[in-house]
N, C-alpha and C positions, 0 to 999 in steps of 0.2 A: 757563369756559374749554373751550376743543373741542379731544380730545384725539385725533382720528382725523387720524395722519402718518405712516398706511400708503397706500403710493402704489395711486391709485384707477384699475387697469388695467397695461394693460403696453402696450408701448412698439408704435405699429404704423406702417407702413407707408404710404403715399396710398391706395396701391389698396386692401390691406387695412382699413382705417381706414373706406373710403367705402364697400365692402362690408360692413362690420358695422354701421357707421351706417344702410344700406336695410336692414337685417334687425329683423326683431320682437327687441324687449329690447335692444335698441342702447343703449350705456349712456357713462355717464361726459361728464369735459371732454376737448375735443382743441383742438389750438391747434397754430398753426405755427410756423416756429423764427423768423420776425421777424417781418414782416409779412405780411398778406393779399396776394396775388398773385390777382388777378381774372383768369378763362380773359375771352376776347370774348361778351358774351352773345349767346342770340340775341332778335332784337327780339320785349319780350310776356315773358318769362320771365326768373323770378329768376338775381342772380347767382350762379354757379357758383364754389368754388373751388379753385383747385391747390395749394393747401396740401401740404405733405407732412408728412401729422397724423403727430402722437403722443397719446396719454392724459396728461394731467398729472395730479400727484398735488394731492388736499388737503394741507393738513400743517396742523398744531396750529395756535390761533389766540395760545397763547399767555397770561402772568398781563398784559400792557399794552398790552391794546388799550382804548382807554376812548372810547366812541362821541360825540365831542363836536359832530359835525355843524354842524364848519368849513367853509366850501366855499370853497375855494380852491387854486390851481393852484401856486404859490407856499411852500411850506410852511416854509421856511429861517429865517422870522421867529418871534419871540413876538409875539404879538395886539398883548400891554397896552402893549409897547415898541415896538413896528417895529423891533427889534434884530435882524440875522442869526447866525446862531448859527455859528460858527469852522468851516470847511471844505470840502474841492470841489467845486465845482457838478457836479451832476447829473442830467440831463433824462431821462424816460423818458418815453417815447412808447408808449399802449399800445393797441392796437387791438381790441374787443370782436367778436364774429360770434358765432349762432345758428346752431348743426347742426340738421338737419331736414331731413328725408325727401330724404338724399345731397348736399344743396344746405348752402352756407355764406352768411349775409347779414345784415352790420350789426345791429348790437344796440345803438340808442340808448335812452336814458334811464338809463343801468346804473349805478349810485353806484360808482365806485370808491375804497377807502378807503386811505391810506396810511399806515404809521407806523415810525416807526423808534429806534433811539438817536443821539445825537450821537457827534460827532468820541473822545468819552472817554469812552460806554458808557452815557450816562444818559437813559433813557426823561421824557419830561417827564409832570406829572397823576399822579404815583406816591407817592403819601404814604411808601411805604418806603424810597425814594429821595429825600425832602427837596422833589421836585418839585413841589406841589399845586399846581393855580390855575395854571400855566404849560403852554403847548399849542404850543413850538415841535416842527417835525419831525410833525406830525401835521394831515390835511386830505383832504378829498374833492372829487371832480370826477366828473360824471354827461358820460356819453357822449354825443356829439354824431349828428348823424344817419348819420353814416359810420361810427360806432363807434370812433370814436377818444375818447381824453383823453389830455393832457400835463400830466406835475407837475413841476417843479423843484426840488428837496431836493439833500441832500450823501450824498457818499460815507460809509458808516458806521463809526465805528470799534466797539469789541468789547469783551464783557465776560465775564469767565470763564465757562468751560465750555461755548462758543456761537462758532460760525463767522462769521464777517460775514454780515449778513443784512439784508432789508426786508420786513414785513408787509406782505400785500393781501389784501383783501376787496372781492368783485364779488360786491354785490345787488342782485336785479332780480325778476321776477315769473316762476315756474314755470309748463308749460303747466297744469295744476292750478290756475292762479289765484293760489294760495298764496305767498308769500314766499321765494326763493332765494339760500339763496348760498353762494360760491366763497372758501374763505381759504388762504391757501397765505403760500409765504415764497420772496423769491427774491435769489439767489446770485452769486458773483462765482470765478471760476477762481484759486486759490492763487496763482499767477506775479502775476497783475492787484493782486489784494487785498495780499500780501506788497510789490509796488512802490509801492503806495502809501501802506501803512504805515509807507513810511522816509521823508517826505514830512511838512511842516508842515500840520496842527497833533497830526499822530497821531505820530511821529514819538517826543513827547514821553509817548507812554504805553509805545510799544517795540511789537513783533512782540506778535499776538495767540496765546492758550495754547492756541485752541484750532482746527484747523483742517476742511476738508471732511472730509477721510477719517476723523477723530476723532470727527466732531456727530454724536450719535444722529438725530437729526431729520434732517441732508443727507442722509444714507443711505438713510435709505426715501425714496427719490425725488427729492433734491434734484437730481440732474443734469440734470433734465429742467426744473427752472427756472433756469436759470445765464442771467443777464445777460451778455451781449457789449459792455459800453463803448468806443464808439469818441473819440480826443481832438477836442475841440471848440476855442474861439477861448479858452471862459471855463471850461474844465473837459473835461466830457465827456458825450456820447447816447450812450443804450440805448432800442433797439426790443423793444417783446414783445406779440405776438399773441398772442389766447387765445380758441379760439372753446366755446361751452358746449352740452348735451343739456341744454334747460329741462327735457323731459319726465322729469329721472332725480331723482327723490324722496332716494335716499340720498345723492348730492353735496349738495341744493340745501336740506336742513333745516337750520332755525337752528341756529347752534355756538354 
């Protein structure tokens, strides 16, 4: 388990942001608040972008991430059944970019990992949860050459002493050669998560006990990853940009 969920940097600015990124020791992830917003390049030179960075924070990776190296986009099912597991559709759209030398520009091949609990708090593959041998809510998808991946999973519901939340991990390769990655956990606005806890099939577990301002873990940094769900035909999308410093050895060590 990787227990560093002290947020990695502080909160900056585009222009600031783009200036400490050209500067020697330029550090950390920065990511934009949806998606990548490409300036017009000019012809022969990488794309530029207009992000208007922040630093995101790591945060713990958690006791139930179990690396099972599903790949699939989809993740709502169990394998052994094709069964979907009880709750609202949820797409996230996530857009990868590498920071470097002031420029932002797609980061394909990047594993992203997802995982989460169901509608009623329970992790699957958890022996202390009754779970074993069962891998709904859990799957990866490796970035396309735009740096994008989309997953489809559910809204989550909660289990004591822990906010609404969804596990991610983005590994890929550090300029070092060496192995990186990114695990973080991202969030939903109390208004949002509270409306839809009154809502089938969560509904039947009640209001969660524990909310943002409460989780030890939101607090160091969790604002900076809060999903924005917009209503869809079959649920609902969230966008989340995240561009990475391969060159920064402290974020990008195995957790």
């Amino acid at each position: 388990m990787h227990d560093d969920d002290e947020p990695v940097g502080r909160v900056l600015g585009r222009r600031q942001a783009l200036m400490l990124l050209g500067a020697a020791g330029a550090t950390l992830a920065v990511a934009g608040t949806t998606t990548a917003r490409a300036a017009t390049p000019i012809a022969g030179s990488p794309e530029v972008c207009t992000l208007d960075c922040v630093v995101k924070p790591e945060q713990m990776e958690g006791p139930y991430f179990v690396d099972e190296r599903l790949n699939r986009s989809d993740i709502r099912s169990e394998p052994a059944t094709g069964q979907l597991v009880p709750g609202t559709a949820l797409v996230i759209n996530f857009t990868v970019q590498q920071i470097r030398q002031q420029q932002c520009t797609p980061l394909p091949g990047a594993m992203i990992d997802l995982w989460q609990c169901d509608a009623f708090g329970l992790y699957s593959d958890i022996p202390s949860q009754g779970s074993s041998g069962r891998r709904f809510l859990r799957g990866y998808q490796n970035t396309d050459q735009s740096g994008a991946a989309r997953f489809t999973t559910i809204l989550p519901g909660w289990y004591s002493g822990r906010t609404l939340h969804i596990h991610v991990k983005i590994r890929t390769v550090g300029t070092n050669g060496r192995p990186y990655e990114f695990t973080s956990q991202l969030y939903f606005t109390p208004e949002f998560g509270a409306a839809y806890l009154r809502t089938d099939p969560y509904r039947r577990k009640g209001p969660a006990d524990t909310t943002n301002s409460r989780d030890s873990i939101y607090r160091n940094g969790g604002a900076q990853m809060l999903l924005r769900p917009q209503q869809a035909a079959n649920g609902y999308t969230a966008d989340f940009a995240i561009g990475l410093d391969l060159s920064n050895t402290q974020v990008g060590r195995p957790d």
